[in-house]
C-alpha positions as a Python dict, from the first residue, in 0.01 Angstrom:
ca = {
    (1, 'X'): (0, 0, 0),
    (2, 'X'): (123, 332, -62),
    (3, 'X'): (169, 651, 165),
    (4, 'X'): (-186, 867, 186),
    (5, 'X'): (-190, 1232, 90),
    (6, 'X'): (-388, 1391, 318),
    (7, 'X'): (-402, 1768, 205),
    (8, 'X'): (-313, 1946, -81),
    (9, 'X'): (-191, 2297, 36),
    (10, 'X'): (-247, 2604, -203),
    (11, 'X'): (24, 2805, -393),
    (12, 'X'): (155, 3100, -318),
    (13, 'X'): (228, 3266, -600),
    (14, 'X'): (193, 3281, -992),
    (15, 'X'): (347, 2985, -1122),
    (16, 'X'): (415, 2813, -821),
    (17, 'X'): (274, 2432, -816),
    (18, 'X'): (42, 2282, -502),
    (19, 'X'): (231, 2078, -251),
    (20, 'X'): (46, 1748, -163),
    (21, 'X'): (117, 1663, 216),
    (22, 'X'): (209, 1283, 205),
    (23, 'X'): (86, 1090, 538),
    (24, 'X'): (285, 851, 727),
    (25, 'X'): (183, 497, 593),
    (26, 'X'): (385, 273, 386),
    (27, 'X'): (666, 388, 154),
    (28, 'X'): (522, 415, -183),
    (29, 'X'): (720, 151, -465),
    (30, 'X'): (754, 433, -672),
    (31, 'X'): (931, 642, -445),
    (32, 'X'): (1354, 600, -383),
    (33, 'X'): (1441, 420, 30),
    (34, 'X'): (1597, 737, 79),
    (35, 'X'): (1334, 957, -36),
    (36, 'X'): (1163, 1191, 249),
    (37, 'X'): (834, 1110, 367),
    (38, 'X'): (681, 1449, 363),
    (39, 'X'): (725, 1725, 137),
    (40, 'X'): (782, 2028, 314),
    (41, 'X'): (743, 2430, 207),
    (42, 'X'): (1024, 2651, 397),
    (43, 'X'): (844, 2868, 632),
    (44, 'X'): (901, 3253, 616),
    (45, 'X'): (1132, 3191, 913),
    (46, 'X'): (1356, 2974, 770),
    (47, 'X'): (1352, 3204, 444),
    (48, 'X'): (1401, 3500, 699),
    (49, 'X'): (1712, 3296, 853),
    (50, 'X'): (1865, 3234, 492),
    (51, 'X'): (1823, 3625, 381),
    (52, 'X'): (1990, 3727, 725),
    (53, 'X'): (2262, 3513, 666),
    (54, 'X'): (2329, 3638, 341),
    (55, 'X'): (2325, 3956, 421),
    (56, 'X'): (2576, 3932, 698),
    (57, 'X'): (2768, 3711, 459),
    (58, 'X'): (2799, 3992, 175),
    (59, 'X'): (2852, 4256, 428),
    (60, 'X'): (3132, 4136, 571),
    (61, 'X'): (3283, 4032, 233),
    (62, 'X'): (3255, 4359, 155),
    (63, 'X'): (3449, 4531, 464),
    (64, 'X'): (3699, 4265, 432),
    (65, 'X'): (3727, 4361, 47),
    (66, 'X'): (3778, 4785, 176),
    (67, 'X'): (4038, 4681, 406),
    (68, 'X'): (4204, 4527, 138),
    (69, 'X'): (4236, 4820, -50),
    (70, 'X'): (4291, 5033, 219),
    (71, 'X'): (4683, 5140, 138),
    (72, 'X'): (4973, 4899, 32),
    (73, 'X'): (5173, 4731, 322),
    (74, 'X'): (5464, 4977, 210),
    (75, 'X'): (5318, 5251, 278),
    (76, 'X'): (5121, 5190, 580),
    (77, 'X'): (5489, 5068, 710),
    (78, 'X'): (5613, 5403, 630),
    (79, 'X'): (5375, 5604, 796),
    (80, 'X'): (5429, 5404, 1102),
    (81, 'X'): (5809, 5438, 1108),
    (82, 'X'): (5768, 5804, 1028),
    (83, 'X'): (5517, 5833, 1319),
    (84, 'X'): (5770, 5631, 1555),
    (85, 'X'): (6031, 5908, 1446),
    (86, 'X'): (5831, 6163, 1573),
    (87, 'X'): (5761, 5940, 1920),
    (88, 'X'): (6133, 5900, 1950),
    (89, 'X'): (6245, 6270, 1923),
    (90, 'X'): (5993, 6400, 2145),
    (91, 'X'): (6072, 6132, 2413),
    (92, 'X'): (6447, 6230, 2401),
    (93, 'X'): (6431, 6553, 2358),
    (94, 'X'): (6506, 6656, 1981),
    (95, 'X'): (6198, 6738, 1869),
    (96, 'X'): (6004, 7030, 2066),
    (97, 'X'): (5660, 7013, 2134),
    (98, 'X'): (5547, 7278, 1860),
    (99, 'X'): (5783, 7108, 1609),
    (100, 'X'): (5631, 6758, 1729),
    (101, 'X'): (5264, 6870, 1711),
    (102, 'X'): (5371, 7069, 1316),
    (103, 'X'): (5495, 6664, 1232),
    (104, 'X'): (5196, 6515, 1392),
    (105, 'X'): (4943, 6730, 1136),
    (106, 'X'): (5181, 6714, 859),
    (107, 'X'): (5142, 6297, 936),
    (108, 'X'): (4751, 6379, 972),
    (109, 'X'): (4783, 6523, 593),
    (110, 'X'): (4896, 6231, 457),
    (111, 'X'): (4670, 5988, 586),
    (112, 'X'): (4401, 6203, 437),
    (113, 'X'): (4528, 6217, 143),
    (114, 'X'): (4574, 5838, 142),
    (115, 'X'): (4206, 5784, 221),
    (116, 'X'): (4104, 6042, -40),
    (117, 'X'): (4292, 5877, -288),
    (118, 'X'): (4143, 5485, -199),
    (119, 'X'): (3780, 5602, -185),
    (120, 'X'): (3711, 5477, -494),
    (121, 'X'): (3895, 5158, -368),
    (122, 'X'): (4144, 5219, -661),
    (123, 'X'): (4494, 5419, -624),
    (124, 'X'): (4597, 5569, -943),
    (125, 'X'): (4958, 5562, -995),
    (126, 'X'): (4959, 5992, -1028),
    (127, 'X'): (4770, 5954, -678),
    (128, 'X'): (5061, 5674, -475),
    (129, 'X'): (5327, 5949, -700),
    (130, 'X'): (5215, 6200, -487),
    (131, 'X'): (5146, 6045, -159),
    (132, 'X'): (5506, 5909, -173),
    (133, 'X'): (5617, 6250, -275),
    (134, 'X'): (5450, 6379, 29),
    (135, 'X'): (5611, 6089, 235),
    (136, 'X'): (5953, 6212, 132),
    (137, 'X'): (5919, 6570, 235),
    (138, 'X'): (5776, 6456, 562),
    (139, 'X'): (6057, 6263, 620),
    (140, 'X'): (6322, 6553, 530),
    (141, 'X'): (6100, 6754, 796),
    (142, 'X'): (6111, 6497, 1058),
    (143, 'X'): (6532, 6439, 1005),
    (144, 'X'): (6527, 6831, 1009),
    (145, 'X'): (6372, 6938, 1297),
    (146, 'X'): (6540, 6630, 1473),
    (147, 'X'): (6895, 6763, 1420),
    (148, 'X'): (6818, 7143, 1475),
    (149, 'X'): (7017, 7336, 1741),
    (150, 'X'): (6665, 7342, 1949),
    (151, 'X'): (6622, 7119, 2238),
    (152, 'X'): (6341, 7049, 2461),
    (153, 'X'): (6431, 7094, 2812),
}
């Protein structure tokens, strides 16, 4: 004897084919061993679930994607030994505080201009030119004001 259907539930929307509810009862010949014994529609939940996962899904592929791009491993390396310069004279005393807080927004510049250039997550080669360019005279600045006659006390 073959399984019952019990109910045929209504579609829900244009196209979409009725689901017959199959009762427990004996396995119908017809059907595969491995073959589930009721066919069941995904409730909103589970569809709710699935479009929440998703989401988080694409939006974290998506930070992890403008991290990426964020600035090449050279110069971010740069900018922190430049920054550790800065640290360095001001803790021994080579750098005063005015000429430390002049590096410091000269520093601030540069990251701006990085994440001006990356915003549309693509770094021209002009755009890295300059930035470098801009790395270079910070750095004459920072070995400058390091070996001046001045001296914090």
């Amino acid at each position: 004897m073959s399984g019952q259907v019990g109910q045929t539930q209504a579609p829900d929307g244009p196209g979409a084919q009725p689901v017959h509810l199959v009762t427990d009862g004996p396995r119908s010949p017809h059907l595969p061993p491995h073959a589930p014994r009721v066919a069941t529609v995904p409730s909103e939940r589970t569809i709710m679930k699935k479009a929440g996962t998703i989401l988080i899904a694409s939006v974290l592929a998506t930070l992890i994607a403008s991290a990426a791009f964020a600035g090449t491993p050279r110069e971010e390396r740069r900018e922190a030994r430049q920054h550790a310069r800065i640290v360095q004279g001001r803790r021994n005393g080579q750098l005063t505080r005015p000429e430390a807080m002049r590096l410091r927004a000269g520093q601030r510049r540069i990251h701006r201009a990085e994440r001006r250039a990356d915003r549309d997550g693509f770094v021209a080669r002009a755009e890295r030119r300059r930035i470098e360019r801009m790395q270079d005279r910070q750095r004459a600045r920072i070995y400058r004001l390091k070996h001046n006659a001045r001296h914090s006390v």
